[in-house]
C-alpha positions as CSV (number, residue, x, y, z in Angstrom):
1,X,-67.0,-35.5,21.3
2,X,-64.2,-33.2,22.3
3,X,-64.2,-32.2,26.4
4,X,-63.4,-28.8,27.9
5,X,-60.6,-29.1,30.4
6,X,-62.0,-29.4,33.8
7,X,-59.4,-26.3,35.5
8,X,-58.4,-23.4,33.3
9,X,-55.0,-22.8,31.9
10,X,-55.2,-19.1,32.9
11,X,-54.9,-20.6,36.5
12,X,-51.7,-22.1,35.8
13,X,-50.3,-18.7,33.7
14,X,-50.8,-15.9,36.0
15,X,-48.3,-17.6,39.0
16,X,-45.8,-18.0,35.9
17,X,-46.1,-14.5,34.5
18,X,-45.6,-13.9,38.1
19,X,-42.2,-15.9,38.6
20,X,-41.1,-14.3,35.8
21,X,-41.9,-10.5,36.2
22,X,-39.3,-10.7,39.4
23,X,-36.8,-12.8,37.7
24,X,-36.7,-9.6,34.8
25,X,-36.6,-7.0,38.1
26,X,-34.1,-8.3,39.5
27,X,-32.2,-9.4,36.3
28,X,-32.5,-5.7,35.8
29,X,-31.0,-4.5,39.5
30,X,-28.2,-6.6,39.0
31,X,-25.9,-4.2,37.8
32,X,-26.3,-1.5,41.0
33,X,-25.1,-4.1,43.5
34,X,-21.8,-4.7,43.6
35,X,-19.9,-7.7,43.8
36,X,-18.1,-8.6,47.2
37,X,-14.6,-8.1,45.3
38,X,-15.2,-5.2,43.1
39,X,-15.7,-3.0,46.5
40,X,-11.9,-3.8,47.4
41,X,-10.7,-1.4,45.5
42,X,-13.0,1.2,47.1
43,X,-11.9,1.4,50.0
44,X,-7.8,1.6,49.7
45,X,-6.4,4.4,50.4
46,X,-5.2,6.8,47.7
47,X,-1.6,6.6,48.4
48,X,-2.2,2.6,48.2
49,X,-3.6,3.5,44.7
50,X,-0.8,5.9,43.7
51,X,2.0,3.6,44.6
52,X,0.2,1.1,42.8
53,X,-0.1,3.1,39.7
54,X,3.5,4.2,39.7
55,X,4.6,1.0,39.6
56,X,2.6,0.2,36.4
57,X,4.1,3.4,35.2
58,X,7.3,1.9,35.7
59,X,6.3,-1.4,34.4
60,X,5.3,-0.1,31.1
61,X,8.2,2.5,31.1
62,X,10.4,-0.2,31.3
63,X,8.4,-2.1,28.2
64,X,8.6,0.9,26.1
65,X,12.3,1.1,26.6
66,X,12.9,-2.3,25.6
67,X,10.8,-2.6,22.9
68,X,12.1,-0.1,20.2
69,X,15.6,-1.9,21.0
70,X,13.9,-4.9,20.3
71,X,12.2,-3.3,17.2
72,X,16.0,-2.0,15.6
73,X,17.6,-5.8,16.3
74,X,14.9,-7.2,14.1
75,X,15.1,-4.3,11.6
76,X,18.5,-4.8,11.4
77,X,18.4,-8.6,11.1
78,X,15.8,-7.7,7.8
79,X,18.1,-5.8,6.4
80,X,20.8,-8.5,6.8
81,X,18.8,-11.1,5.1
82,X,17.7,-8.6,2.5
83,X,21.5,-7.9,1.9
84,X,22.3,-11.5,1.2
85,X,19.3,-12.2,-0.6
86,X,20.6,-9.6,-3.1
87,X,24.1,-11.0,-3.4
88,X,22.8,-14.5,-3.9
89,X,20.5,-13.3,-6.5
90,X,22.2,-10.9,-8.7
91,X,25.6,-10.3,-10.1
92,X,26.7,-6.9,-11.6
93,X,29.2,-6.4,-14.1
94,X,30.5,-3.3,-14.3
95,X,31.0,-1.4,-17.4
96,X,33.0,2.0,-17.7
97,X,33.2,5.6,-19.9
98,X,36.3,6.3,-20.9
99,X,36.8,9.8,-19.9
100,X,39.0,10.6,-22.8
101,X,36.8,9.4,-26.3
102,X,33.1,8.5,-24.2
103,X,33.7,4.9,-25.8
104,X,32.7,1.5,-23.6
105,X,34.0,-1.0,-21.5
106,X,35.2,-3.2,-19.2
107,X,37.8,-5.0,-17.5
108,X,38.0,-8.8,-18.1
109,X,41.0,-8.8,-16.7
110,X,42.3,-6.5,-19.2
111,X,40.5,-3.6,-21.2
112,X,37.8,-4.9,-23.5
113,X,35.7,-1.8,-25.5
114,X,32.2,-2.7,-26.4
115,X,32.0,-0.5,-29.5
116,X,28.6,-1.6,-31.3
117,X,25.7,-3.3,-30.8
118,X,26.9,-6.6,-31.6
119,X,29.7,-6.6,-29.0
120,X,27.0,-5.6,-25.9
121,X,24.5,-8.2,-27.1
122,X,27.8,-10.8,-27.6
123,X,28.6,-9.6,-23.7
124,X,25.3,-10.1,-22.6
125,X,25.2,-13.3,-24.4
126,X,28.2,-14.6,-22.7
127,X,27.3,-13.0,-18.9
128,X,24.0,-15.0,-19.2
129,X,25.2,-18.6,-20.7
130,X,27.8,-18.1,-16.9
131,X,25.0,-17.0,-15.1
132,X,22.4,-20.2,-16.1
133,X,23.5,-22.4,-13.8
134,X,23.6,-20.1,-10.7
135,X,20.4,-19.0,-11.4
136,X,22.0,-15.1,-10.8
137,X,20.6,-12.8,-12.2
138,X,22.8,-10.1,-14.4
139,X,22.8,-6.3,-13.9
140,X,24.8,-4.2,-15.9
141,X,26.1,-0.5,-13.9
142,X,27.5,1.9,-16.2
143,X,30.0,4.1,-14.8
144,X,30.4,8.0,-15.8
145,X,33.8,9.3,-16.0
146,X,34.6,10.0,-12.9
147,X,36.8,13.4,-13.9
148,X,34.2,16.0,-13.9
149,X,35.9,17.8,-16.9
150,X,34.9,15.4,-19.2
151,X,32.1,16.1,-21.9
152,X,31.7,12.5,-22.0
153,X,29.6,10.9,-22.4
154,X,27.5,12.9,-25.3
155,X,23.5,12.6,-24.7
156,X,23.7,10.7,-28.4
157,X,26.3,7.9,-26.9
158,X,23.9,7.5,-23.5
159,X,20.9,6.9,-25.7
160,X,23.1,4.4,-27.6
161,X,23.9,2.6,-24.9
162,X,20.7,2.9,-23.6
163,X,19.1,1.0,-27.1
164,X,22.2,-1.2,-26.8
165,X,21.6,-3.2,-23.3
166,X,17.7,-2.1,-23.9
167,X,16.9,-6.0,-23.3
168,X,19.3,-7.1,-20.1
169,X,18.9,-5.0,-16.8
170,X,20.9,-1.7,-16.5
171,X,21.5,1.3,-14.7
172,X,23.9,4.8,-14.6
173,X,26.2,5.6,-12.0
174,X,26.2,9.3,-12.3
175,X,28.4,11.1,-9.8
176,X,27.1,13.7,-7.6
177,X,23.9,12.4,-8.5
178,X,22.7,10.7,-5.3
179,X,22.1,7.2,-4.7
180,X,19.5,6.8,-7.1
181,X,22.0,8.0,-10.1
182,X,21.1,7.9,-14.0
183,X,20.5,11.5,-13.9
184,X,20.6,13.3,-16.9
185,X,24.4,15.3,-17.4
């Protein structure tokens, strides 16, 4: 048969409940008294405190300076790296308008006119079996005439072209066009 306990269990709860009532009071006065070094700061004076905060004025003055310098260097540096990347990676041949009959071409040492379709794809042919190994990449820039009395080249011969190194990477140098060029004459 099963016993009652011989004290009751409320006797033990209500010194406990207690205990922990005042531990939760003064948990929740802790934040009114302050700690020995927080009250410090209280009591100096205010030109202590002003002299103090003109010299983290200074301080960050001084970091704020530095810093944008800091930022350019390492702007610049990108830019560097970008540069080189660029040269390492690509190679540009440069091909020409003849301001005179709006036909093609380039120098190799001497004069050589691309004058179809076959020649352009023969030149791109040839730019990319001496590019394989370097692992360049070719870009082809076609230069306007640079005589601005020329009618050259007709919209008919820049579509050509266009169609004609449609496959290999290309781009117009158009004068007086701004650095992003291939404007339409």
């Amino acid at each position: 048969m099963i016993q009652l306990p011989r004290r009751s269990v409320t006797r033990f709860f209500i010194p406990l409940i207690d205990v922990l009532l005042l531990l939760f009071c003064i948990f929740l006065l802790m934040p009114l008294v302050k700690a020995t070094g927080e009250g410090a700061e209280a009591t100096a004076t205010p030109e202590e405190r002003l002299r103090e905060l003109e010299q983290k004025l200074e301080k960050l003055q001084r970091e704020a300076n530095e810093k944008p310098q800091d930022l350019r260097d390492e702007l610049e540096q990108l830019r560097q790296e970008k540069l080189k990347t660029l040269q390492e990676r690509l190679a540009v041949r440069v091909l020409q308008i003849d301001p005179d009959t709006g036909m093609l071409f380039y120098n190799d040492p001497e004069r050589v006119e691309v004058r179809n379709q076959a020649d352009a794809q023969k030149l791109i042919n040839q730019d990319r079996r001496e590019q394989a190994g370097g692992k360049r990449e070719v870009y082809y820039l076609i230069l306007y005439p640079r005589d601005p009395t020329s009618p050259f080249p007709h919209r008919g011969q820049r579509e050509r072209y266009d169609q004609w190194f449609a496959d290999a990477a290309h781009g117009w140098d158009v004068p007086g066009a701004g650095p992003a060029g291939g404007g339409k004459r």
